[in-house]
N, CA, C and O atoms as a Tripos MOL2 file, in Angstrom:
@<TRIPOS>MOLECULE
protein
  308   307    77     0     0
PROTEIN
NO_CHARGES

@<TRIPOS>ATOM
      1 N          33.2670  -18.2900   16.0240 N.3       1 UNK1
      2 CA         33.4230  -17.1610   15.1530 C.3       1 UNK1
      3 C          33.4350  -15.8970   16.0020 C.2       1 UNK1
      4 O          32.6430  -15.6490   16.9110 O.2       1 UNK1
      5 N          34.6460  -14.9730   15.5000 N.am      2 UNK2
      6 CA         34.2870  -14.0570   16.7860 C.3       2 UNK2
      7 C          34.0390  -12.7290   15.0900 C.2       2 UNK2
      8 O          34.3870  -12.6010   13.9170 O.2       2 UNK2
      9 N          32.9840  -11.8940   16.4590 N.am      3 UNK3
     10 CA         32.8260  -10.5770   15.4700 C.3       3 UNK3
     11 C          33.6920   -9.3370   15.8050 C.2       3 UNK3
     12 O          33.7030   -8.7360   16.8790 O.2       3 UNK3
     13 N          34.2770   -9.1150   14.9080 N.am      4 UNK4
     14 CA         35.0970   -7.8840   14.9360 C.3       4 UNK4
     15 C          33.8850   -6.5840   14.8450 C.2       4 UNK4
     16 O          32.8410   -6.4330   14.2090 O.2       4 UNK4
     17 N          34.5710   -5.8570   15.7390 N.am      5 UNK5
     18 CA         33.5400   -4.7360   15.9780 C.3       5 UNK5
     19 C          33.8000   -3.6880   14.5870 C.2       5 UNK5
     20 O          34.9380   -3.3430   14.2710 O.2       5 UNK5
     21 N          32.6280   -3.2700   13.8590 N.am      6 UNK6
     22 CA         33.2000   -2.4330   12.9550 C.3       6 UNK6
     23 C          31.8170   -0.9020   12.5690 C.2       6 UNK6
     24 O          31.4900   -0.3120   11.5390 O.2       6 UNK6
     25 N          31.4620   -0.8250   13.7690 N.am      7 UNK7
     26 CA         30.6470    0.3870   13.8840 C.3       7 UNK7
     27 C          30.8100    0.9400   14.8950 C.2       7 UNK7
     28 O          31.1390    0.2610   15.8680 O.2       7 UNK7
     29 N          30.6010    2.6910   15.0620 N.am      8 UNK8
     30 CA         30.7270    3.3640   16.0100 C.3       8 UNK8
     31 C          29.3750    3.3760   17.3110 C.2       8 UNK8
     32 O          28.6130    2.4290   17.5070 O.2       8 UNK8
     33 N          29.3660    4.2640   17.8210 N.am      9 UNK9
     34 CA         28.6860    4.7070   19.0290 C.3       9 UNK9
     35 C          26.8710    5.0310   18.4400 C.2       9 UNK9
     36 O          25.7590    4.7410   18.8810 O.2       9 UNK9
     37 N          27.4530    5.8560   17.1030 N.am     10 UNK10
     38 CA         26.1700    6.5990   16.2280 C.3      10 UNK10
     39 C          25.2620    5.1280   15.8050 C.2      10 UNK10
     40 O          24.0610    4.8980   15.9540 O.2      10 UNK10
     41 N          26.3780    4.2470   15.2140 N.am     11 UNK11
     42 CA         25.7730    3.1530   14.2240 C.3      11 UNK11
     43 C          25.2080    2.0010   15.7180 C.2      11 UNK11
     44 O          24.6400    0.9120   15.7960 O.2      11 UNK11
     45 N          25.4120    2.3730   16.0820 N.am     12 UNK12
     46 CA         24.6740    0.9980   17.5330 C.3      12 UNK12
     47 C          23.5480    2.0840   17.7410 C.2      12 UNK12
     48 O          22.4560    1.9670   17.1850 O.2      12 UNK12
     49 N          23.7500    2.7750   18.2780 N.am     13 UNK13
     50 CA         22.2490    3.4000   18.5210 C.3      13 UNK13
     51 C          21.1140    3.5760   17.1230 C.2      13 UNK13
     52 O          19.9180    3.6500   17.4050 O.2      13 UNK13
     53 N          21.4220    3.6210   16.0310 N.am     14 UNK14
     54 CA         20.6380    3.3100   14.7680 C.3      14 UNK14
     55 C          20.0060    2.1700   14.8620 C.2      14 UNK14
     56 O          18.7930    1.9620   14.8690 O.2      14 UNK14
     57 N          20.9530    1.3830   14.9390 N.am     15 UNK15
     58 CA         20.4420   -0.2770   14.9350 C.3      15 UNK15
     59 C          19.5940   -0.6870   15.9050 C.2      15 UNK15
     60 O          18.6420   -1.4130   15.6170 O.2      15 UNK15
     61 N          19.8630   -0.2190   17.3510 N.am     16 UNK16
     62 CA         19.5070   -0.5090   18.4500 C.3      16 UNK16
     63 C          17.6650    0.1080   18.0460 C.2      16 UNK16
     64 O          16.6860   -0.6290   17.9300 O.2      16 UNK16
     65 N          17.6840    1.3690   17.9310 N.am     17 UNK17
     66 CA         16.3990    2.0240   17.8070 C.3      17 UNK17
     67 C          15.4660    1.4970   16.6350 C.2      17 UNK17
     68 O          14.2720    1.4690   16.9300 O.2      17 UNK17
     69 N          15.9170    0.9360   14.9340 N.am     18 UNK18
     70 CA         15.8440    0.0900   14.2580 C.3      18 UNK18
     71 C          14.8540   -1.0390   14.6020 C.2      18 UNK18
     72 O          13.6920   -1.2710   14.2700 O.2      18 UNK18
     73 N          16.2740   -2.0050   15.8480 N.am     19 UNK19
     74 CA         15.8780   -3.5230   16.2670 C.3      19 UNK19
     75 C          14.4110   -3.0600   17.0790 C.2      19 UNK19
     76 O          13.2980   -3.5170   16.8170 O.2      19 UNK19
     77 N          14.6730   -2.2160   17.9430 N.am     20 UNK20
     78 CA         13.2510   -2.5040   18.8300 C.3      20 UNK20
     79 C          12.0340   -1.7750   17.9170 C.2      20 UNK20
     80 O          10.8510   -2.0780   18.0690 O.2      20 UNK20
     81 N          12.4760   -0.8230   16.9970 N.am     21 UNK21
     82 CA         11.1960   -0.6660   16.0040 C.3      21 UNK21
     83 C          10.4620   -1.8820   15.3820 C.2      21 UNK21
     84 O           9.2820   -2.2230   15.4610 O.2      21 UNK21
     85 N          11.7310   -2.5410   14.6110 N.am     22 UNK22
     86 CA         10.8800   -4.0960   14.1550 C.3      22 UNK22
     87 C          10.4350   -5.0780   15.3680 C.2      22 UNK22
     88 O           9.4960   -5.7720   14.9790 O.2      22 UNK22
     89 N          10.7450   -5.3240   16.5130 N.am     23 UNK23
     90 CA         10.0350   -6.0140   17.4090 C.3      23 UNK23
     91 C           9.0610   -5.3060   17.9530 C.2      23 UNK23
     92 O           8.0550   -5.9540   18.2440 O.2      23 UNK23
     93 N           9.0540   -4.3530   18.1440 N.am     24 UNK24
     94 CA          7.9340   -3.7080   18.1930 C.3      24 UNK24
     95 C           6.6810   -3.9820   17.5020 C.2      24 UNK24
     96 O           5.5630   -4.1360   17.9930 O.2      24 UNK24
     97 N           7.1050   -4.0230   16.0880 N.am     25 UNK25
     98 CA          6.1210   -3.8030   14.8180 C.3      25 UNK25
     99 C           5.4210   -4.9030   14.9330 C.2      25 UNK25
    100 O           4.2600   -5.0620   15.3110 O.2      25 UNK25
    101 N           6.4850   -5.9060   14.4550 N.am     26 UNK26
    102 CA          5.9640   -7.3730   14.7210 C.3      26 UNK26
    103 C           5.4850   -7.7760   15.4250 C.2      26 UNK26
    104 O           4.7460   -8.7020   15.0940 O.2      26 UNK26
    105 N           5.5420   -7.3960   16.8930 N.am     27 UNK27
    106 CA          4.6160   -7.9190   17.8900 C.3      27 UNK27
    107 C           2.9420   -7.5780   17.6490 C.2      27 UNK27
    108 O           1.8940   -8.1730   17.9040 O.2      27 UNK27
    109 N           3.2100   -6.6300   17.1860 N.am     28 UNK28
    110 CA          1.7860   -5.3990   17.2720 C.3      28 UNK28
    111 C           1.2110   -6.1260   16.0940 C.2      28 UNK28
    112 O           0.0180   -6.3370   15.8740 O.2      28 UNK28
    113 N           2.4810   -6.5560   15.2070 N.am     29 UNK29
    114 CA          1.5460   -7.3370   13.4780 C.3      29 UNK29
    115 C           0.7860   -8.7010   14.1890 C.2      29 UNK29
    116 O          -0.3690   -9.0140   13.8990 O.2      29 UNK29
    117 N           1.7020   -9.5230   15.2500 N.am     30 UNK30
    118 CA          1.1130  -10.6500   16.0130 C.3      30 UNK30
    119 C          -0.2890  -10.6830   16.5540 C.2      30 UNK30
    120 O          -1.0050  -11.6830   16.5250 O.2      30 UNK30
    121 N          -0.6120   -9.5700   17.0270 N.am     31 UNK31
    122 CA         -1.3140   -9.3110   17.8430 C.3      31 UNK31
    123 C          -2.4180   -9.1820   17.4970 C.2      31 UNK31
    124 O          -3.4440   -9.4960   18.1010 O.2      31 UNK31
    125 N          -2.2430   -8.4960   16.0460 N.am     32 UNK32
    126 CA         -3.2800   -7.9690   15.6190 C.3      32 UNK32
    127 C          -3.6930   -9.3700   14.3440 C.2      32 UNK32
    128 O          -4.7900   -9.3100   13.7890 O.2      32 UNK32
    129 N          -3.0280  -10.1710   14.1090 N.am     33 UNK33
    130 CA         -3.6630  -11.0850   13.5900 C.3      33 UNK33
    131 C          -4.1760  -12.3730   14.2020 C.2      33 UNK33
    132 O          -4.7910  -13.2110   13.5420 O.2      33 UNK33
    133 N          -3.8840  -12.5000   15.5500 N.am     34 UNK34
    134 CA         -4.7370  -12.9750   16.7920 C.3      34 UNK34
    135 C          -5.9550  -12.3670   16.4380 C.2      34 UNK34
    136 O          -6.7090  -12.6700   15.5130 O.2      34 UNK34
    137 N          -6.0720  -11.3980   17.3520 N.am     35 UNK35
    138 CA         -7.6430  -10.4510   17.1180 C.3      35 UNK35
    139 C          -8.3460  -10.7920   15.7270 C.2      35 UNK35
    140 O          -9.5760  -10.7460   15.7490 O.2      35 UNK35
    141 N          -7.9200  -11.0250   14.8870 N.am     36 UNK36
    142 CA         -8.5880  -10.8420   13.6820 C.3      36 UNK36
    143 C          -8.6930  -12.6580   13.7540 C.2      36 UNK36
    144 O          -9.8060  -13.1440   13.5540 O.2      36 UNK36
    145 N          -8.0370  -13.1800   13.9130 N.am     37 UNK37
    146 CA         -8.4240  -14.3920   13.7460 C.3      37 UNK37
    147 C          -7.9470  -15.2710   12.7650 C.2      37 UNK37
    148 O          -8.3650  -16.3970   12.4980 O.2      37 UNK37
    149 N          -6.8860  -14.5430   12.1760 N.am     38 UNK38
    150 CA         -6.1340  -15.1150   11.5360 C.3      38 UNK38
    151 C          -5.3360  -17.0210   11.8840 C.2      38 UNK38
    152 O          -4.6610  -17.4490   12.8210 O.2      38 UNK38
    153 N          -5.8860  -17.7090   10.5620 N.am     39 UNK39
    154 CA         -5.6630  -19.1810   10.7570 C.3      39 UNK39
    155 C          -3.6570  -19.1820   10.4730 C.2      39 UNK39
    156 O          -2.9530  -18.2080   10.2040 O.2      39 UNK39
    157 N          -3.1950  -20.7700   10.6820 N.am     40 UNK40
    158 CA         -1.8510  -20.6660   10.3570 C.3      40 UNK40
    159 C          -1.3220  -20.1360    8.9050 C.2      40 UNK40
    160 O          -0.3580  -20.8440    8.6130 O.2      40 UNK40
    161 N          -1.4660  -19.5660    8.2960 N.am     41 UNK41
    162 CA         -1.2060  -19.6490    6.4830 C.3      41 UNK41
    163 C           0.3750  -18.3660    6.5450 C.2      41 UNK41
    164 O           1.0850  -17.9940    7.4790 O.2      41 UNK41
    165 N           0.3640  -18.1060    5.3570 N.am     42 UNK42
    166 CA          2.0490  -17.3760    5.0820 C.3      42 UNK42
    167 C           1.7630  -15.8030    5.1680 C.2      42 UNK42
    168 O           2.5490  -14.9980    4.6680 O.2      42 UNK42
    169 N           0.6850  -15.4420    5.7780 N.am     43 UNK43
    170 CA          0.6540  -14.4160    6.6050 C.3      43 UNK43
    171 C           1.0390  -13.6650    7.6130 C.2      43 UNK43
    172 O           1.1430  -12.4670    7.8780 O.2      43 UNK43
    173 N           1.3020  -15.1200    8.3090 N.am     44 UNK44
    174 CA          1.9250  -15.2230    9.9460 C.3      44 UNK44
    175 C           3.6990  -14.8670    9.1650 C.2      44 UNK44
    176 O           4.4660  -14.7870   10.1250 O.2      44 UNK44
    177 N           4.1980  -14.7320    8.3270 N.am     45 UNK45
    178 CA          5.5410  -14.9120    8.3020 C.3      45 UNK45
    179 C           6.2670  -12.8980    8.0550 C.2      45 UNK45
    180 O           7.4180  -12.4670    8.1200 O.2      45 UNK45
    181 N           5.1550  -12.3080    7.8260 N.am     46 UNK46
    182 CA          5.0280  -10.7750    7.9080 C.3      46 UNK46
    183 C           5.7440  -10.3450    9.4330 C.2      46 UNK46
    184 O           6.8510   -9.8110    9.5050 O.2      46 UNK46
    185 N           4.8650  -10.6930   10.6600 N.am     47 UNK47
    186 CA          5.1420  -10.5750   11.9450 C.3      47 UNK47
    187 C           6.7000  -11.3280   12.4030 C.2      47 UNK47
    188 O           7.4300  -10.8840   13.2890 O.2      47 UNK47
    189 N           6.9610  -12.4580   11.6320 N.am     48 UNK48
    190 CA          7.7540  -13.7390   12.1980 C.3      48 UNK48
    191 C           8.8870  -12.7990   11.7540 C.2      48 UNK48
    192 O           9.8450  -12.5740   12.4930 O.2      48 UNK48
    193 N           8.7230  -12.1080   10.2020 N.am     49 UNK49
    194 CA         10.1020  -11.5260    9.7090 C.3      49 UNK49
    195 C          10.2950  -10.1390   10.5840 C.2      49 UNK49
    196 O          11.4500   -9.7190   10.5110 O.2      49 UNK49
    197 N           9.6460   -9.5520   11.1780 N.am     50 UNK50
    198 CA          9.9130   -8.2760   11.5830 C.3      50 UNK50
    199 C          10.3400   -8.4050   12.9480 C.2      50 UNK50
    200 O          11.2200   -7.7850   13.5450 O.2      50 UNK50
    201 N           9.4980   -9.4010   13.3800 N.am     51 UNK51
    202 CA         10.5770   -9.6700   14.9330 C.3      51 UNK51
    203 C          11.8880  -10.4540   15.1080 C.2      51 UNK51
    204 O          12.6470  -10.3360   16.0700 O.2      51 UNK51
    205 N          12.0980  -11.4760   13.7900 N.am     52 UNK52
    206 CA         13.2400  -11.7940   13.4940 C.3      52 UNK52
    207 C          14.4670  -10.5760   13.1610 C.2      52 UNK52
    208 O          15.5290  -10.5420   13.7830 O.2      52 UNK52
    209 N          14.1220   -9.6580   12.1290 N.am     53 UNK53
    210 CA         14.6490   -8.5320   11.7930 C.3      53 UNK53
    211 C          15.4640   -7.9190   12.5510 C.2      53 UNK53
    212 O          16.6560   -7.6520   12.4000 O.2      53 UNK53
    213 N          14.5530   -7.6560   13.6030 N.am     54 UNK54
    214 CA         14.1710   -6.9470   14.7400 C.3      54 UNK54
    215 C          15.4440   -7.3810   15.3400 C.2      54 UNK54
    216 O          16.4890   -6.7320   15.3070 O.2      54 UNK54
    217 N          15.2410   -8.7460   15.9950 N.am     55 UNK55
    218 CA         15.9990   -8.8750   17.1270 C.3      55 UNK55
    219 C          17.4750   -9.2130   16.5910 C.2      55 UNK55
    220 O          18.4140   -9.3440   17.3760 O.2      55 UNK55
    221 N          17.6370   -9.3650   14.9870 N.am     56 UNK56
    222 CA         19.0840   -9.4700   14.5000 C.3      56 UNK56
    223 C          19.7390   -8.2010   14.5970 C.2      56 UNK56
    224 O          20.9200   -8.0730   14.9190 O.2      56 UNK56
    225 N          18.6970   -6.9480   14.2190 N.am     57 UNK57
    226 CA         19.2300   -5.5940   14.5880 C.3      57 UNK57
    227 C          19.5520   -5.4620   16.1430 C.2      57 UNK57
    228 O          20.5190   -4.7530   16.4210 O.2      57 UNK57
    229 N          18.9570   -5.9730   17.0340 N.am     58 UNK58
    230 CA         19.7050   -5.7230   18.6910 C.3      58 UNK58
    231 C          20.7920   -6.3100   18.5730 C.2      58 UNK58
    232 O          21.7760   -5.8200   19.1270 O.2      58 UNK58
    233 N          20.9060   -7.5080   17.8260 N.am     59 UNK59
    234 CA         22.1810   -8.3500   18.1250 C.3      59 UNK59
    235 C          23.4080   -7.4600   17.2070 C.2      59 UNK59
    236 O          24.5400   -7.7760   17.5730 O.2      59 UNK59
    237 N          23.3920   -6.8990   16.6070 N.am     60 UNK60
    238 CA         24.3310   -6.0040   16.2190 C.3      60 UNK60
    239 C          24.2980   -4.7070   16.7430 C.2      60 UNK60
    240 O          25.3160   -4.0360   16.5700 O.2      60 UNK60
    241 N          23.1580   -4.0900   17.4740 N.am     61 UNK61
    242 CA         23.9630   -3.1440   18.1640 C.3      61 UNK61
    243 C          24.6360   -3.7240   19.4280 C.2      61 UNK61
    244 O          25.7410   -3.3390   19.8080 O.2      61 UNK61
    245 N          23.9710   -4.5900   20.0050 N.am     62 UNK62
    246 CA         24.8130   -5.1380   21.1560 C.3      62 UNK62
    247 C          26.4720   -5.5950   20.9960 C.2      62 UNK62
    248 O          27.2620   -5.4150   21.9230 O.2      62 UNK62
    249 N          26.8690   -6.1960   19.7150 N.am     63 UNK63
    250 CA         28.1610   -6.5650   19.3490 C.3      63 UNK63
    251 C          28.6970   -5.4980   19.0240 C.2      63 UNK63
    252 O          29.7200   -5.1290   19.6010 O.2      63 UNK63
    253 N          28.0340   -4.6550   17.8760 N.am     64 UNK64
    254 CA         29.0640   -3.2570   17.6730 C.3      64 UNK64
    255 C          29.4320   -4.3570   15.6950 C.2      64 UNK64
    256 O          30.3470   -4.1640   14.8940 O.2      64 UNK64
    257 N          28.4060   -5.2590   15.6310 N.am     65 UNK65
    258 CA         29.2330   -5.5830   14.4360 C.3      65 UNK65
    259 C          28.1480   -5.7400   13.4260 C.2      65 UNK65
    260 O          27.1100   -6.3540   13.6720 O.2      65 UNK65
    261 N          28.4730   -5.0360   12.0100 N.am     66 UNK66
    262 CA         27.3130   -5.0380   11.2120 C.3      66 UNK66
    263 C          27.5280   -5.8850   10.1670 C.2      66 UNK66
    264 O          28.6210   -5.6250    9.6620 O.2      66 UNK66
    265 N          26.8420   -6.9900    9.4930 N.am     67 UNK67
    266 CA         26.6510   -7.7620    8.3060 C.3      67 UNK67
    267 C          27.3550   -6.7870    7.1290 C.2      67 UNK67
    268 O          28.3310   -6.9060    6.3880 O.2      67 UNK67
    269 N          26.4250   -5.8540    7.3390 N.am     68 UNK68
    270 CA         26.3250   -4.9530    5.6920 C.3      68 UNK68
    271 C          28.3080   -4.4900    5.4360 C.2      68 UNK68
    272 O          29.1070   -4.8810    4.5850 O.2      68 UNK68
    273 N          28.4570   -3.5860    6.5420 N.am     69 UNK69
    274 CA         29.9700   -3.3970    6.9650 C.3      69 UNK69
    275 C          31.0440   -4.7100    6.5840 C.2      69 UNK69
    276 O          32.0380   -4.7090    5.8580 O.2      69 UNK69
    277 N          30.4350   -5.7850    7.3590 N.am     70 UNK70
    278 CA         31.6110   -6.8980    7.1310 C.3      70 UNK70
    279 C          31.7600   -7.9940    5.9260 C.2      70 UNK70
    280 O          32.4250   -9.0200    5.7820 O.2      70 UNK70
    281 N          30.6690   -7.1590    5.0090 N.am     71 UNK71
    282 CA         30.7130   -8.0540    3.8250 C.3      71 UNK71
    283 C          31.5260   -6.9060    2.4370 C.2      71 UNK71
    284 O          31.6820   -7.0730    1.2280 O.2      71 UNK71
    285 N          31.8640   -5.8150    3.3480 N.am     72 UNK72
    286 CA         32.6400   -4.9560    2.4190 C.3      72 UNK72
    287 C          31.6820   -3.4240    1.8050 C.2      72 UNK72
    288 O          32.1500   -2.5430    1.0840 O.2      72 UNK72
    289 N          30.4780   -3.4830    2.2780 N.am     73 UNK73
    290 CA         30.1230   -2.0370    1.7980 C.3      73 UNK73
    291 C          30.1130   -1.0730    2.8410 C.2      73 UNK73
    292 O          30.2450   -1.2720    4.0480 O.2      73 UNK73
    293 N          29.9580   -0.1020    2.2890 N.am     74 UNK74
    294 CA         30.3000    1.1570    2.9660 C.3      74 UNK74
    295 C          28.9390    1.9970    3.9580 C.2      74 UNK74
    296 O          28.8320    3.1980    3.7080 O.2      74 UNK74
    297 N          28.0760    1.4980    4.8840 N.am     75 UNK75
    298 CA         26.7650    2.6590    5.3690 C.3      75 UNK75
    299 C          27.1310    4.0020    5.1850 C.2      75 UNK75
    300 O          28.2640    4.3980    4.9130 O.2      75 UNK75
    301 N          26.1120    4.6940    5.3460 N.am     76 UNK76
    302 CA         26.4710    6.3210    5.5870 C.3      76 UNK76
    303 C          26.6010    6.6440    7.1550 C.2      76 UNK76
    304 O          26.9000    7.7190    7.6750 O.2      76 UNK76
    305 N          26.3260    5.5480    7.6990 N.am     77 UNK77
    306 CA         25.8300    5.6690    9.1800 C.3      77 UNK77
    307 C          27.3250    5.2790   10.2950 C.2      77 UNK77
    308 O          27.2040    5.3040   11.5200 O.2      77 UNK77
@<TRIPOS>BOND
     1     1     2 1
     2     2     3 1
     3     3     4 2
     4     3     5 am
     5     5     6 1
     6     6     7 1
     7     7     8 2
     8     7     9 am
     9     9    10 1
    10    10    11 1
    11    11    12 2
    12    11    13 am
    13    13    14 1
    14    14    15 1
    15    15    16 2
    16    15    17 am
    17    17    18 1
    18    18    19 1
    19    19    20 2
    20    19    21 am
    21    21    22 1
    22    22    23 1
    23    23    24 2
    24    23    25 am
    25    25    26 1
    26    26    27 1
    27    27    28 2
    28    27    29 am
    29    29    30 1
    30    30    31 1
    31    31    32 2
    32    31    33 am
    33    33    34 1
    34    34    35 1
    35    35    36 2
    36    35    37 am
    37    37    38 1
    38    38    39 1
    39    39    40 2
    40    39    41 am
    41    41    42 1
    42    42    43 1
    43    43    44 2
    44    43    45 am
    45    45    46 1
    46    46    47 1
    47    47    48 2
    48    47    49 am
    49    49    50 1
    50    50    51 1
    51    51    52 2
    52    51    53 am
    53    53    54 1
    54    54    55 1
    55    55    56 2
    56    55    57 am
    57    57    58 1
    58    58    59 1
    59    59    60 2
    60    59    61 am
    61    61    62 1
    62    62    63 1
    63    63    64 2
    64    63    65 am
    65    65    66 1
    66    66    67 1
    67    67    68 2
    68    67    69 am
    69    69    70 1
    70    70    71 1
    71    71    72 2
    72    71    73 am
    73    73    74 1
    74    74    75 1
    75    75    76 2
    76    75    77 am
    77    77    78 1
    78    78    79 1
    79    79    80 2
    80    79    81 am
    81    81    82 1
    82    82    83 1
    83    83    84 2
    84    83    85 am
    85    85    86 1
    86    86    87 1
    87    87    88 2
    88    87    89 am
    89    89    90 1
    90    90    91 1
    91    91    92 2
    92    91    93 am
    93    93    94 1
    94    94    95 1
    95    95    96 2
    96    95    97 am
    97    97    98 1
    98    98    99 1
    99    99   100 2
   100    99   101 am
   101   101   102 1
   102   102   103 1
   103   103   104 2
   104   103   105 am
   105   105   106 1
   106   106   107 1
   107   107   108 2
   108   107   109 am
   109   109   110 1
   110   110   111 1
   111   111   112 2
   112   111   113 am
   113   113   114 1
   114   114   115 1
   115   115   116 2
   116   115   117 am
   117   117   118 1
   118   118   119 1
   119   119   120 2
   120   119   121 am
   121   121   122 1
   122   122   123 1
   123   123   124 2
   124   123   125 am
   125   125   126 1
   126   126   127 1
   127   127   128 2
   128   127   129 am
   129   129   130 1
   130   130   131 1
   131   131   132 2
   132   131   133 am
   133   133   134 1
   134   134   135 1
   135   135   136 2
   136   135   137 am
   137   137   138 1
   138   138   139 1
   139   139   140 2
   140   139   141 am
   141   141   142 1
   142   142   143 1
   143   143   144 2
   144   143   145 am
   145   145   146 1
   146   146   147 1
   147   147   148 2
   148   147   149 am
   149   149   150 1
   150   150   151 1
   151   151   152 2
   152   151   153 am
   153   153   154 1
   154   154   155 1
   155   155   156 2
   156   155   157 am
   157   157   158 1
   158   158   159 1
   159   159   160 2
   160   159   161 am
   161   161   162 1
   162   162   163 1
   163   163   164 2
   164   163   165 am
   165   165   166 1
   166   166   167 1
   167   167   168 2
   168   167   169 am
   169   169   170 1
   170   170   171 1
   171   171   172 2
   172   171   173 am
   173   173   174 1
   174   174   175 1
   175   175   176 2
   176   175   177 am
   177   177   178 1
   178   178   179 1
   179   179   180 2
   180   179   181 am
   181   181   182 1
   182   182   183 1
   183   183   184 2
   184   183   185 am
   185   185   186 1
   186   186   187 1
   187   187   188 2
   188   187   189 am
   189   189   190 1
   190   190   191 1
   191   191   192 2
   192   191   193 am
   193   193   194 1
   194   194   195 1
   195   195   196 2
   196   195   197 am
   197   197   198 1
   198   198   199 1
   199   199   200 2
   200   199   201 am
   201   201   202 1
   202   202   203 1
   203   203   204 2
   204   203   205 am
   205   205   206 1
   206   206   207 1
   207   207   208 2
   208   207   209 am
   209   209   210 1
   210   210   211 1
   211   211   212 2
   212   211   213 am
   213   213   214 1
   214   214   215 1
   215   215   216 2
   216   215   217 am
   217   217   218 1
   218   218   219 1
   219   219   220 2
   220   219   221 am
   221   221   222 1
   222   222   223 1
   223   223   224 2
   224   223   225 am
   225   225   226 1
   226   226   227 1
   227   227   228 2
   228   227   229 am
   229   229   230 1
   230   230   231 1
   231   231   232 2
   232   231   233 am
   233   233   234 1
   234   234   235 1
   235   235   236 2
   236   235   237 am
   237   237   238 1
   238   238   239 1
   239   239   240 2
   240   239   241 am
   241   241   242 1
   242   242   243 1
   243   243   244 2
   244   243   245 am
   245   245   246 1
   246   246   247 1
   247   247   248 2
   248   247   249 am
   249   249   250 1
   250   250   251 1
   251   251   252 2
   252   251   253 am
   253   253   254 1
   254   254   255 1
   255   255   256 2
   256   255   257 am
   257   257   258 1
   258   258   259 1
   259   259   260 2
   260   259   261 am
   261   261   262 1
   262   262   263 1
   263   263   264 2
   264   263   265 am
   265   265   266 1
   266   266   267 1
   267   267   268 2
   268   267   269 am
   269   269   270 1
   270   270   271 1
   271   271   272 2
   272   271   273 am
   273   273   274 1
   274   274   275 1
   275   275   276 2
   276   275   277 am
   277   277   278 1
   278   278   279 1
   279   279   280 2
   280   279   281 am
   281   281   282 1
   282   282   283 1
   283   283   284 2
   284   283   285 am
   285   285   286 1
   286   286   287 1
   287   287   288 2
   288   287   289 am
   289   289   290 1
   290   290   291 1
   291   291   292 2
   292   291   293 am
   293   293   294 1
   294   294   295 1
   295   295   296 2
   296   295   297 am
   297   297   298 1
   298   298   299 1
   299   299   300 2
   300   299   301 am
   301   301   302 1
   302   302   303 1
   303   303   304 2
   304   303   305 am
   305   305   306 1
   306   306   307 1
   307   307   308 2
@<TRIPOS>SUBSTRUCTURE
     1 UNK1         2 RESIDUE 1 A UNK
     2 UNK2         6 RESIDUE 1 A UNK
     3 UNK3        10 RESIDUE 1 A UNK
     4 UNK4        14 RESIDUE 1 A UNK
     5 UNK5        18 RESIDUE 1 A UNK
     6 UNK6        22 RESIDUE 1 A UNK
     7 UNK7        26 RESIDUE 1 A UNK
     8 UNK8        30 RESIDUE 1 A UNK
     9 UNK9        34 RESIDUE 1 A UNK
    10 UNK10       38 RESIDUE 1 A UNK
    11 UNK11       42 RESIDUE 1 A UNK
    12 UNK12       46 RESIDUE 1 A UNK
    13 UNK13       50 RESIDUE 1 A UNK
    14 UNK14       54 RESIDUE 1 A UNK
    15 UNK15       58 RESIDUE 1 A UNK
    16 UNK16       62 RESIDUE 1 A UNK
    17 UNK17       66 RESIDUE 1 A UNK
    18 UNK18       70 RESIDUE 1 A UNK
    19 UNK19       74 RESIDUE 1 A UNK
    20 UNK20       78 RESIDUE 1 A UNK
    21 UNK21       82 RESIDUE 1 A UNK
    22 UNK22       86 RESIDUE 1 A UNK
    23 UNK23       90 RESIDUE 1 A UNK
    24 UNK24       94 RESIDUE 1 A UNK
    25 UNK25       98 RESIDUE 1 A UNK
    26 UNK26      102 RESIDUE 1 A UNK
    27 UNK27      106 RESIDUE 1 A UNK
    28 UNK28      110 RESIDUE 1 A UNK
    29 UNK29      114 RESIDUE 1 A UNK
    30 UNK30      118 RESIDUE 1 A UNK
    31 UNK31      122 RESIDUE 1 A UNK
    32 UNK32      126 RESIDUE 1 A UNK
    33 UNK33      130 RESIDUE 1 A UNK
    34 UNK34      134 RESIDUE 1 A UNK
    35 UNK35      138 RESIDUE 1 A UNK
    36 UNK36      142 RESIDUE 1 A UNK
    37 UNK37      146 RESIDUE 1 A UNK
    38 UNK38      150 RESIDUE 1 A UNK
    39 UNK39      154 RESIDUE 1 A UNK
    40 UNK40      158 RESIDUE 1 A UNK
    41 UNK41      162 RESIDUE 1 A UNK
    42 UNK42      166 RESIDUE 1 A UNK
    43 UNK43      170 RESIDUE 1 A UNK
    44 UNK44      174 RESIDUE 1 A UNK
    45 UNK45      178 RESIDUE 1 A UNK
    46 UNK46      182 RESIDUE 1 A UNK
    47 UNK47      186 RESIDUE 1 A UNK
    48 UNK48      190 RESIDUE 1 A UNK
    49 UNK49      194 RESIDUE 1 A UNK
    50 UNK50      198 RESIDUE 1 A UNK
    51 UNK51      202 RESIDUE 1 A UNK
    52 UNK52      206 RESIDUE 1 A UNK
    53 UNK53      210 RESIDUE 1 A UNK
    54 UNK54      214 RESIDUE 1 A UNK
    55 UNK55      218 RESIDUE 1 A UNK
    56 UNK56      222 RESIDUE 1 A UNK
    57 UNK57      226 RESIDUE 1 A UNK
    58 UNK58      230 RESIDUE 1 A UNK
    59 UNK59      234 RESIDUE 1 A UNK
    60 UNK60      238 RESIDUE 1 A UNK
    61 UNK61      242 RESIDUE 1 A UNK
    62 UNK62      246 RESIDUE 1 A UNK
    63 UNK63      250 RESIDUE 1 A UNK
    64 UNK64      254 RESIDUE 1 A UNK
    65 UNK65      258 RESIDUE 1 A UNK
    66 UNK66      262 RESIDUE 1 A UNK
    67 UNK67      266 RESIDUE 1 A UNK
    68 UNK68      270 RESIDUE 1 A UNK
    69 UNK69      274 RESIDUE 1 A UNK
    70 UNK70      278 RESIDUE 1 A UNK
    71 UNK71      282 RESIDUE 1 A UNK
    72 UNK72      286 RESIDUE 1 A UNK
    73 UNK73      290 RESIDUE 1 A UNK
    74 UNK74      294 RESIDUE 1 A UNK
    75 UNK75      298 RESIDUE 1 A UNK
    76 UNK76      302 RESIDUE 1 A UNK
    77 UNK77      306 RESIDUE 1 A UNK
């Protein structure tokens, strides 16, 4: 599958700053439910989604290609 690029210069750097906000977050959510001591339960999936998030937002600024864009709506971005 190839991705057609369909964002500018502005919209990669959104995403880009975005992606490492949610890996960021998530790590820090990881971290902090280590420390606390948190057992396996559906808690852990808070952190799991934000670094997932996260790193789907790098993967579209790195391509230049956005989901939201290629399913037909319009960003402001």
């Amino acid at each position: 599958m190839v991705f057609e690029c369909n964002i500018d210069a502005r919209g990669k750097a959104v995403r880009f700053k975005l992606g490492m906000l949610g890996v960021v977050t998530g790590v820090f959510l990881a971290i902090s439910l280590l420390l606390v001591g948190a057992g396996l339960n559906a808690l852990w999936l808070l952190p799991l989604g934000a670094i997932v998030g996260g790193a789907f937002a790098l993967f579209e600024a790195r391509t230049g290609w956005c989901v939201v864009r290629a399913m037909g709506f319009r960003t402001p971005i």
